[in-house]
DRENMARNU-221310 format. One record per residue: x negated, y, z of N, C-alpha, C in turn; residue in one letter; residue number from 0. Coordinates in Angstrom, 3 decimals, padded with zeros to 6 digits. Layout:
<pts>
+----------+----------+----------+----------+----------+----------+----------+----------+----------+---+-----+
:     n_px :     n_py :     n_pz :    ca_px :    ca_py :    ca_pz :     c_px :     c_py :     c_pz : r :   k :
+----------+----------+----------+----------+----------+----------+----------+----------+----------+---+-----+
:        X :        Y :        Z :        X :        Y :        Z :        X :        Y :        Z : A : NUM :
...
+----------+----------+----------+----------+----------+----------+----------+----------+----------+---+-----+
</pts>
This chain:
<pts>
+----------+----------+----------+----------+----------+----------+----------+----------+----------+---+-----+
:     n_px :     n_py :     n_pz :    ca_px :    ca_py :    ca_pz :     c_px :     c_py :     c_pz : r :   k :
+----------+----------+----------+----------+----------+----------+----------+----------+----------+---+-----+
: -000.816 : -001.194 :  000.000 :  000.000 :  000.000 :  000.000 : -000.859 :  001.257 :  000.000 : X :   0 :
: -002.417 :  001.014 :  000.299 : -003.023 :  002.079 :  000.484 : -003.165 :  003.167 : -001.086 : X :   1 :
: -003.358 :  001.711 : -001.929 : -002.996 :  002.469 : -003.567 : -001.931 :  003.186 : -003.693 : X :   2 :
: -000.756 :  002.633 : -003.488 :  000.353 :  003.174 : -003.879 :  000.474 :  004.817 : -003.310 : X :   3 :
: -000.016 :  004.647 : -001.640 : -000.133 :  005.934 : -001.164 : -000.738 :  007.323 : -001.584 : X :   4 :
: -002.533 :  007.047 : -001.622 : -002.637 :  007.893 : -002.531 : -002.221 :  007.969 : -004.367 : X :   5 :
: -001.905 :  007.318 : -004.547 : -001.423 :  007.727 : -006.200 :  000.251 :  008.320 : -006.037 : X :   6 :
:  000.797 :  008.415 : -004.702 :  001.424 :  009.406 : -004.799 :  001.459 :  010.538 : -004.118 : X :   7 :
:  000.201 :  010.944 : -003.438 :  000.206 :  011.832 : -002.665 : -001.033 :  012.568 : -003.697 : X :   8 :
: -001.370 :  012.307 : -004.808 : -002.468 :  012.485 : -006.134 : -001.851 :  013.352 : -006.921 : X :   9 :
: -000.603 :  012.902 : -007.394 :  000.149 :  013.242 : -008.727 :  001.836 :  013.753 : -007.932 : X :  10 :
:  002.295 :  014.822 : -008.962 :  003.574 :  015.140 : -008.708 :  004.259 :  014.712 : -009.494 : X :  11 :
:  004.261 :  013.914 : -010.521 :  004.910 :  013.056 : -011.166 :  004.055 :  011.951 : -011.506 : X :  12 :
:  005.278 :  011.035 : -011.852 :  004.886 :  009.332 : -012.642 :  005.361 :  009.347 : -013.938 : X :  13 :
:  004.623 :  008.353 : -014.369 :  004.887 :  007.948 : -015.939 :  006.519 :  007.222 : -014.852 : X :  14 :
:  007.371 :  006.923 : -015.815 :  008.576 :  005.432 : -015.497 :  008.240 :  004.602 : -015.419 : X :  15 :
:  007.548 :  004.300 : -016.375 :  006.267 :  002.847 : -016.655 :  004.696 :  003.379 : -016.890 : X :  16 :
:  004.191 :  002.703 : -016.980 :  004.119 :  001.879 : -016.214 :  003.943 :  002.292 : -014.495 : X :  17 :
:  003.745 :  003.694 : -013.891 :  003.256 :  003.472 : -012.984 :  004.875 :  003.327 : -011.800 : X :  18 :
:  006.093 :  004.076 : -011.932 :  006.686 :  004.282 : -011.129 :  007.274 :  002.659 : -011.021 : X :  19 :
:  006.805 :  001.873 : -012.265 :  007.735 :  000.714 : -012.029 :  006.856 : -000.536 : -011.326 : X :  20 :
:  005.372 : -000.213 : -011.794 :  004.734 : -000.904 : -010.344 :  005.208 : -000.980 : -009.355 : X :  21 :
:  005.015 :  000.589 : -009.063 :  005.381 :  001.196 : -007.548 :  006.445 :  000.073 : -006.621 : X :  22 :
:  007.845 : -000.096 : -007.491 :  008.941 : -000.668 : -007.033 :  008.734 : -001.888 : -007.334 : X :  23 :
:  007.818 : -002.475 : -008.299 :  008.125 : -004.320 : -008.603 :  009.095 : -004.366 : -009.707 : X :  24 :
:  009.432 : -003.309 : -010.722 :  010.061 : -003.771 : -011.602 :  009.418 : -004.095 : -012.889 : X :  25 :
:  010.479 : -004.864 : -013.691 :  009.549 : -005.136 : -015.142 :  010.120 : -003.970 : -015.974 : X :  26 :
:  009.364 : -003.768 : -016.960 :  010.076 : -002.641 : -017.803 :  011.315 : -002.635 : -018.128 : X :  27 :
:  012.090 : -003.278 : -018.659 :  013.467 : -003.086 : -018.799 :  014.274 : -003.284 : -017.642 : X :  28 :
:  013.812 : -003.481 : -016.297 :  014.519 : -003.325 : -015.582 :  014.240 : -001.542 : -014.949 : X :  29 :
:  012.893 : -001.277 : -015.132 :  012.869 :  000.350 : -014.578 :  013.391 :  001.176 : -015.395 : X :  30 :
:  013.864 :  000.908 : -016.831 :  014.669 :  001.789 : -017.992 :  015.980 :  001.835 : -017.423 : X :  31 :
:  016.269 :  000.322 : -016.989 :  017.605 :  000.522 : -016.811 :  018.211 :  000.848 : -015.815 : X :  32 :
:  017.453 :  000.848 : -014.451 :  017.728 :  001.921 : -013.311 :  017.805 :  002.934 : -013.430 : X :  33 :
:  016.260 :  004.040 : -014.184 :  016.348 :  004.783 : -014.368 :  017.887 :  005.517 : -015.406 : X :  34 :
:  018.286 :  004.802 : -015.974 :  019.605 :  004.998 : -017.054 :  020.515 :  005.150 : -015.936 : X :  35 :
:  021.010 :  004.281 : -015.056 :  022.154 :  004.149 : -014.565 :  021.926 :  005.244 : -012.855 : X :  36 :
:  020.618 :  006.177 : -012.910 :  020.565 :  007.354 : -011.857 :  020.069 :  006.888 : -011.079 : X :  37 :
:  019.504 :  005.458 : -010.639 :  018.976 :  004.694 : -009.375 :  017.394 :  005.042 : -009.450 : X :  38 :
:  016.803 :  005.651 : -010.518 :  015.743 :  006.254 : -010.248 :  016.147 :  007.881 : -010.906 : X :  39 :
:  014.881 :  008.494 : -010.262 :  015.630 :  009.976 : -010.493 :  014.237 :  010.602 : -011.403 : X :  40 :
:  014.620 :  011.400 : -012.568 :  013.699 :  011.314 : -013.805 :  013.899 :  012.664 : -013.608 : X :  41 :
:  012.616 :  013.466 : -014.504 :  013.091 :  014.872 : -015.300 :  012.608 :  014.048 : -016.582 : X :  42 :
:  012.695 :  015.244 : -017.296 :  012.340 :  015.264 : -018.608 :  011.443 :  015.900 : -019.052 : X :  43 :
:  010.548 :  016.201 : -019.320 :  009.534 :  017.089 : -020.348 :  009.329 :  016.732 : -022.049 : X :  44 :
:  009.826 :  017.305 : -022.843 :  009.682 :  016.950 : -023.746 :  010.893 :  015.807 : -023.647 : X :  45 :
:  010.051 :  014.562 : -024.515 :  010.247 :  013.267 : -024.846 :  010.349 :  012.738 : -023.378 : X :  46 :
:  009.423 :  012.774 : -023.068 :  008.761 :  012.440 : -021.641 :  009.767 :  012.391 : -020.725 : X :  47 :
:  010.091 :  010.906 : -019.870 :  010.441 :  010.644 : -018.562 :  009.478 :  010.550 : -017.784 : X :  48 :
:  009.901 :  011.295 : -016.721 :  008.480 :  011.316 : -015.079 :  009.308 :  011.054 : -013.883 : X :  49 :
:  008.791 :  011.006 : -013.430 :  009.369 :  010.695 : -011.704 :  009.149 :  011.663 : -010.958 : X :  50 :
:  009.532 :  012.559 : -010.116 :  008.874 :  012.748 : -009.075 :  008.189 :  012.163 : -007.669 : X :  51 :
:  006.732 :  012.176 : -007.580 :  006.614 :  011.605 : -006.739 :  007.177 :  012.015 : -005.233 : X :  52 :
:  007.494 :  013.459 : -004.992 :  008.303 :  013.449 : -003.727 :  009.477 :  012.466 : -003.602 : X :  53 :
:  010.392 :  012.422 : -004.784 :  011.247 :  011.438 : -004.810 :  011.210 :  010.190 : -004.603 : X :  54 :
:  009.707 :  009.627 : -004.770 :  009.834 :  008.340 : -004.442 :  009.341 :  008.123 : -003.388 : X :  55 :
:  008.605 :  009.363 : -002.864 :  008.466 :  008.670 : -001.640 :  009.480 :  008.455 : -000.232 : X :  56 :
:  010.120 :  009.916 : -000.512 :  011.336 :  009.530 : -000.097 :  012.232 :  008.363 : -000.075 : X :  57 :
:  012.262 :  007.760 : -001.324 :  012.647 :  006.596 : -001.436 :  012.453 :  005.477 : -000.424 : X :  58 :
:  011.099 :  005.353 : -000.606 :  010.256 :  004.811 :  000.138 :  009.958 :  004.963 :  001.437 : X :  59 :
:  010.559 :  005.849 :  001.936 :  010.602 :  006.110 :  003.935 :  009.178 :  006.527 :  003.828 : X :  60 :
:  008.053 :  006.717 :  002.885 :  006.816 :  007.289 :  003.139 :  006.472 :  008.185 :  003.915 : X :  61 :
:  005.630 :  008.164 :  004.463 :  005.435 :  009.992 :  005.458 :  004.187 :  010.361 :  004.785 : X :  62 :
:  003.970 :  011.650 :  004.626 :  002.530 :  012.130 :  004.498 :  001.411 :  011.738 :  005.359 : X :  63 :
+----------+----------+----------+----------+----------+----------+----------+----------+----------+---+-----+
</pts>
């Protein structure tokens, strides 16, 4: 978990894939399709889906 920690206390966003879906243990079409149905929470840039990493850590009960 020590990875996971700093790579989100590193970056203010995630790729969807591959990194936010590490993060959770999903396979790619399962992190598309969370992300689709709002169970992960995306912006947009461009083309580009990101994550926020505050968001996941939240997710995640993480503390700083």
């Amino acid at each position: 978990m020590d990875d996971v920690g700093k790579l989100l206390k590193e970056k203010a966003v995630l790729t969807l894939w591959p990194e936010t879906g590490a993060v959770l243990g999903l396979c790619r079409g399962a992190t598309y399709a969370a992300a689709q149905r709002g169970d992960i929470k995306t912006i947009r840039l461009g083309r580009l889906l990101r994550v926020p990493t505050a968001w996941l850590r939240a997710k995640l009960d993480l503390k700083d």
